[in-house]
N, C-alpha and C positions, 0 to 999 in steps of 0.2 A: 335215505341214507346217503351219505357223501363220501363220495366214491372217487377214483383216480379218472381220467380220462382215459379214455380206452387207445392201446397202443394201434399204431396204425402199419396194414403191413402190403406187400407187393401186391397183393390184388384186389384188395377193399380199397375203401374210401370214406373218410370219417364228415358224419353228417351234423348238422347244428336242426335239430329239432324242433318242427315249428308246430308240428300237431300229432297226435299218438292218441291211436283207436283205447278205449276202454270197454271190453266185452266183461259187465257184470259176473255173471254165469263162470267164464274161462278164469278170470284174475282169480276169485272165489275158490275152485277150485284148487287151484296149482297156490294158494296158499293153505288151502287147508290139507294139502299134499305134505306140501314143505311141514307143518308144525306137527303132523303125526311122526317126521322122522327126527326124534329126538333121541337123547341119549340112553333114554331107559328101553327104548326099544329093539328088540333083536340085540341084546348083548352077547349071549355066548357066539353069536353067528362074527359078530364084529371082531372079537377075540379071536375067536379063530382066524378070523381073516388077515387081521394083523401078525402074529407069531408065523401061520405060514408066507406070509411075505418076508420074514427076518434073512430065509435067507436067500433070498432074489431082489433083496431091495439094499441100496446101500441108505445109509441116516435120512437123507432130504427126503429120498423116494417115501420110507417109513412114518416121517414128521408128515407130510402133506396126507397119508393116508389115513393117518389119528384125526388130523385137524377134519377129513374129509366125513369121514364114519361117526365120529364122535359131540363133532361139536359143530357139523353140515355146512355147507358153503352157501354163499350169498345167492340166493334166487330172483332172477333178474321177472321182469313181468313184463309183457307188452309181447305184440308181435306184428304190428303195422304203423307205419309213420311217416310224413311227410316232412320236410326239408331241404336246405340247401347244404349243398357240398361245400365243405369249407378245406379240404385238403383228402389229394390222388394220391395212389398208390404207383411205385414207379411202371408197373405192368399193365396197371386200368388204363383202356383206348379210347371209351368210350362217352368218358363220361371228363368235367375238368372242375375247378372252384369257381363258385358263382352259379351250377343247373343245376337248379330245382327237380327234387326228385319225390317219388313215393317208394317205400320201402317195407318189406316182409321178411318175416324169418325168426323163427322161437330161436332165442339166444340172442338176435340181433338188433332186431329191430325193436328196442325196449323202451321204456319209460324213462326217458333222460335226457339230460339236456343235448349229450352231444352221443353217437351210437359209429360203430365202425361196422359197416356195409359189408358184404364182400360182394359187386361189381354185377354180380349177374341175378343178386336179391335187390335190384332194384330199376326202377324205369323214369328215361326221362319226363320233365313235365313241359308239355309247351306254354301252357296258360297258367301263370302263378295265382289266377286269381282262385284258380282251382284246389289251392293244397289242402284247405281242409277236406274235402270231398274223397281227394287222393289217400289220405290217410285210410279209409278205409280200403286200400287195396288189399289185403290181404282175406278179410271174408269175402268181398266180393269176387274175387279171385275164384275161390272155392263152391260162389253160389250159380258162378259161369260153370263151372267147372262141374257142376251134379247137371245143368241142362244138357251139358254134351253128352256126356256119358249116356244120357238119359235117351238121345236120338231123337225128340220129339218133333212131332209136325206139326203142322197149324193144322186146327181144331179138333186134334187131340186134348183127351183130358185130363191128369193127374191131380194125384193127392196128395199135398205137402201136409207131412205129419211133423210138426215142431215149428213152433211160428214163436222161435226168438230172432234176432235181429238175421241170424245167417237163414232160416225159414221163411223170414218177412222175404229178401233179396230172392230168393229161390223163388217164393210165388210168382213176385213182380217181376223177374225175369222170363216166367214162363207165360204169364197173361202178356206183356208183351211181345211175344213170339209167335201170340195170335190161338193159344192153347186156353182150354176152361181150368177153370183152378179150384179144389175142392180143399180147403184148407182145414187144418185138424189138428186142436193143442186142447189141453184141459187148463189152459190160463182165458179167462172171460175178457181180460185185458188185451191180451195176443189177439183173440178171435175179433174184438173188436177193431183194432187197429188193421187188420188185415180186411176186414169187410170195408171198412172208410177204404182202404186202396185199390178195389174196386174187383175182388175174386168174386168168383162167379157162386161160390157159396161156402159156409162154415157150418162144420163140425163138433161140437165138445169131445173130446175123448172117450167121454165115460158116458156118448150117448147107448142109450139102448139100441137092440139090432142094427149097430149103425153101417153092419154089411147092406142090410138092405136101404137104409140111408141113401147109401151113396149107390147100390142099382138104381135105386127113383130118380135119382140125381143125374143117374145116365142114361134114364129111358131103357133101364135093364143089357146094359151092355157094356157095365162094367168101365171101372178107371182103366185108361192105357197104360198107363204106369204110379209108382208108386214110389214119391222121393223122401226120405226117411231122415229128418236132419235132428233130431231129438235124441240124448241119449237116456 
């Protein structure tokens, strides 16, 4: 859809888009979000919502709220992306036009050509040769983000249950950390892909007693933990 360029303001920084993650699964749903909120839905509730705004809203306030309930606003997609800065915000320090950045943030960092930052959703890049890689910052982010939380040691074991692209990153971070990795999706596709990266074993979902599965797997002493990225 052809869209205005996004206004630029005192603390962002408007980015020129050179690569923008696509997560199947995530875009999927957040449109089939978007197209369940249509007009025929929840009318009495929108009614009402409108009439008791009549009188706390003056005309614009009440026009944007029809437009908003009725006929749903533009749903942006994306939430990771790589890029250069093509123009600062007069309060951004850190960043100027011309560095290469990677960039996160649902509402921001979207599918398009050009994206307006705000200054602290984003990092610089020393090595351009890097940006498509950076582009995935934002899952990988997240798949950092469950090992900590996670406290794991080396040669500790855990069981990563969901091996899509944010599950794949979680295993491979935690076999690099020197931990066994017991991975576990009911996709044959996933399981495979995750055995080629080299975990220490895979699981089907829907295997039978696969409690005791994964005691055999641990020499009866059980996963140390258990990282859940499937919904």
């Amino acid at each position: 859809k052809e869209v205005c360029e996004p206004a630029l303001n005192d603390h962002s920084m408007l980015v020129s888009v050179y690569h923008s993650l696509i997560i199947p699964e995530t875009e999927h749903s957040a449109i089939s979000n978007s197209e369940k909120e249509t007009i025929f839905k929840n009318i009495p509730e929108k009614i009402k919502m409108i009439f008791n705004s009549i009188s706390t809203k003056n005309i614009e306030g009440l026009t944007d709220l029809v437009k908003k309930n009725f006929y749903g606003e533009i749903k942006s997609l994306g939430h990771s992306c790589s890029g250069k800065v093509i123009a600062v915000g007069k309060k951004v320090t850190k960043f100027r036009p011309g560095d290469y950045v990677a960039c996160s943030g649902n509402g921001f960092a979207n599918h398009a050509d050009i994206v307006c930052i705000p200054e602290k959703f984003a990092v610089k890049l020393k090595n351009k040769s890097l940006l498509q890689e950076a582009s995935f910052i934002a899952i990988g982010a997240l798949a950092f983000d469950n090992i900590k939380k996670a406290h794991l040691q080396i040669g500790q074991t855990v069981c990563v249950i969901g091996l899509d692209l944010l599950g794949q990153l979680t295993a491979q971070i935690a076999r690099l950390s020197g931990c066994k990795v017991i991975a576990i999706d009911d996709n044959e596709f996933n399981l495979k892909k995750a055995s080629n990266f080299g975990v220490t074993a895979t699981l089907h979902l829907n295997t039978e007693n696969i409690e005791q599965q994964v005691s055999y797997l641990t020499n009866h002493d059980g996963a140390d933990c258990t990282i859940i990225t499937k919904h």
